[in-house]
C-alpha positions, 0 to 999 in steps of 0.5 A: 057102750055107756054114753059119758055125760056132756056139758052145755057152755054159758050161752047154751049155743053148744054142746060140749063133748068129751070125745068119749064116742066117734066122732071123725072118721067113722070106723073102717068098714071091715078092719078087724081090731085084731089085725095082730093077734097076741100069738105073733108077738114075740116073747123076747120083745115083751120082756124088753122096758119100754122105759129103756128103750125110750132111754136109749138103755135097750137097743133093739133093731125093728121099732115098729115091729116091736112096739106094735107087738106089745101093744098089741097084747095091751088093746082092751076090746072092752073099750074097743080103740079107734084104730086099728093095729093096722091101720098105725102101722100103715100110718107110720110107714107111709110117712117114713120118708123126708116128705112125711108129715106125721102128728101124735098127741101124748097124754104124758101124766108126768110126777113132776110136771103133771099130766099134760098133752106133747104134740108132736109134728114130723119134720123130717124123715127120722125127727119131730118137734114137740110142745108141752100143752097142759090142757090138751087142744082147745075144743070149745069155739066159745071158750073163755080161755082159748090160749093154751100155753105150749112149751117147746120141748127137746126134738124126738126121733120119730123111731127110736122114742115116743112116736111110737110107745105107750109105756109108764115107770115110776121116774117118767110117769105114764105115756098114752097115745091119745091121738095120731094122724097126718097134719097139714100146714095152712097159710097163717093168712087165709085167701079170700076164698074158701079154703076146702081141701081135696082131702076133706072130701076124697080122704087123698094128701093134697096141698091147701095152697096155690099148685105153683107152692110144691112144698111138703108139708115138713117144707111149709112146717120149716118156713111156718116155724121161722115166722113163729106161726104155725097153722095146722089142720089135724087130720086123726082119729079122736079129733073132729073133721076139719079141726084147725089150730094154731101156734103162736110164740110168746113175745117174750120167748121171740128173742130167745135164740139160743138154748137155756143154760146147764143148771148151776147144781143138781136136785136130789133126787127123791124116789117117787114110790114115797113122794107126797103127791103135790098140787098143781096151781093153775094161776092166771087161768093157766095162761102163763104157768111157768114152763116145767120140763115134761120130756119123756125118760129124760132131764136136763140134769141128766142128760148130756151136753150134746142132746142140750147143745142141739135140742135133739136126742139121740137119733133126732136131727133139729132141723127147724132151728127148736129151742128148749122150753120157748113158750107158745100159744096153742088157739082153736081156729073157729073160722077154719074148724067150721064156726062163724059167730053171731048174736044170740037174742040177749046181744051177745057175741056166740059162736055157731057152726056155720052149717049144721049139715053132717058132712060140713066142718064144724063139730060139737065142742070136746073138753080134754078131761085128763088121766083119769078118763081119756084112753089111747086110741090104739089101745082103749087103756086108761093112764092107770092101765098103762101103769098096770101093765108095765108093773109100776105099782104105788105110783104117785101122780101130781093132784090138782089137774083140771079140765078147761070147762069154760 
């Protein structure tokens, strides 16, 4: 496979890597990516919209059956995925419970919001919160924009929409998969000691706090999310071992406890086959980009004053107290991802890992380069091939997207 060109950072102390080859886990030995073949996908669930069923439009009774027997007929072995169909089945059954801790990270390329990157963290046992992120996680230690705004976004059901999907139509634009795994909440304030957990090592669940502290991981989420910072560890499958970020909320959406009102009148509607396709402007570095409302097969002109009143859609249970369209700070953790900084010989703050040894935590810097090169992990498609085969034909996609190069 054709390695994709890599960038070197302003001080030359880093690679920058665009994620485009394994990185973190290696692959499984001896799992097959063809662990359902296309001759067991049913013929009646291929017909069904994805689009309706993420729109509560189509109804059907068994979500992971279905949606892992039509993406099993969309996976390109030319661009072999990450992981296998058996493997995100295993993920999502293991986790279908009130103590699972599930994560996913949609390329959501949106014609109105443009494309942009919703994590998503389980917090209970049929719900998960949701940021928009435009730039997708940071990656780069020495990063002059390490802040990512991410906006609070309505809460999922886990199985009745986009945990599960990859789909695309001409109102919602495309959904890929481009990471999935379980997260683990840290303490926003490390200890003094080193802070290596049994699952770095062994591969098993465990808790990075003292043994006394049996909270879930959903539990600490809760409690992670009423003191408006939130510490994660990631453990995927693009994503580099050890790889630790942090949310923040924005001073000014702290004192914002209710939900955002109904607005006054509604816009028209403009069908997207002939739209002109719009720039995004990128003011202030991006920092402080208006917040949109990039929420799947829905808008808040269309939906009705239930899922607005409770931030949740059908099937969702807004436990953790979200409000729609919050803004929040999405930062890289050097320290915990495996960097240290130090001056390089001009005197200059640099960042390096902290030990270069295979095994050990750090990683080489990733850029997040958007549609039109980053594939789903399970099926190996670009967002064009999510819009082919799902006949959306003349899609109009928002220009002006650019990756975080520095």
């Amino acid at each position: 496979m054709k390695r994709e060109p890599t960038f070197e950072s302003d001080n030359n102390s880093l690679t920058i890597d665009t994620l485009t080859t394994r990185v973190s886990p290696p692959p499984i030995k001896g799992v097959s990516y063809q662990d359902i073949s296309e001759n067991d996908a049913s013929d009646v669930a291929s017909k069904i919209d994805l689009a309706a069923i993420e729109a509560g439009e189509a109804k059907i009774k068994d979500h992971l059956e279905h949606f892992s027997s039509r993406l099993s007929k969309s996976i390109r072995y030319d661009n072999p995925p990450r992981i296998s169909l058996k493997h995100y089945i295993s993920l999502y059954r293991r986790n279908q419970n009130p103590s699972g801790h599930h994560f996913v990270v949609h390329q959501h390329d949106h014609p109105v919001a443009g494309t942009h990157y919703d994590l998503r963290l389980q917090i209970n046992e049929t719900s998960s919160a949701s940021w928009a992120i435009m730039y997708g996680l940071p990656g780069n230690p020495a990063s002059r924009r390490l802040n990512r705004n991410a906006t609070e976004t309505r809460i999922h059901c886990l199985w009745i929409e986009n945990h599960l999907i990859e789909t695309a139509s001409h109102a919602t634009g495309s959904l890929l998969i481009w990471d999935t795994g379980e997260y683990e909440v840290l303490p926003y304030k490390k200890p003094d000691e080193s802070e290596t957990t049994d699952r770095d090592s062994s591969g098993e669940d465990s808790d990075p706090v003292a043994p006394a502290n049996q909270l879930s991981q959903p539990e600490k989420l809760h409690n992670a999310f009423q003191h408006r910072k939130i510490r994660l560890r990631l453990h995927g499958s693009r994503l580099p071992k050890g790889y630790t970020m942090t949310l923040r909320m924005s001073s000014v959406s702290k004192s914002q406890l209710s939900q955002p009102k109904r607005p006054s009148r509604k816009r028209r509607k403009k069908d997207p086959r002939h739209a002109k396709s719009v720039p995004l402007t990128d003011e202030d570095s991006g920092e402080e980009t208006k917040a949109t409302s990039p929420d799947g097969a829905h808008s808040d002109n269309d939906e009705d004053e239930a899922v607005r009143l409770a931030n949740a859609y059908p099937g969702a249970n807004n436990t953790i107290g979200s409000v729609h369209q919050r803004i929040w700070y999405a930062t890289l953790d050097r320290d915990s991802s495996g960097f240290k900084k130090q001056r390089d010989p001009s005197g200059n703050i640099v960042w390096v890992r902290k030990d270069t040894s295979p095994d050990a935590p750090g990683f080489d810097a990733f850029i997040v380069r958007g549609r039109d090169y980053e594939r789903s992990v399970l099926t190996g498609r670009l967002a064009k091939d999510v819009l082919e085969d799902e006949g959306v034909k003349s899609y109009v996609g928002r220009a002006g997207w650019k990756g975080v190069l520095q």
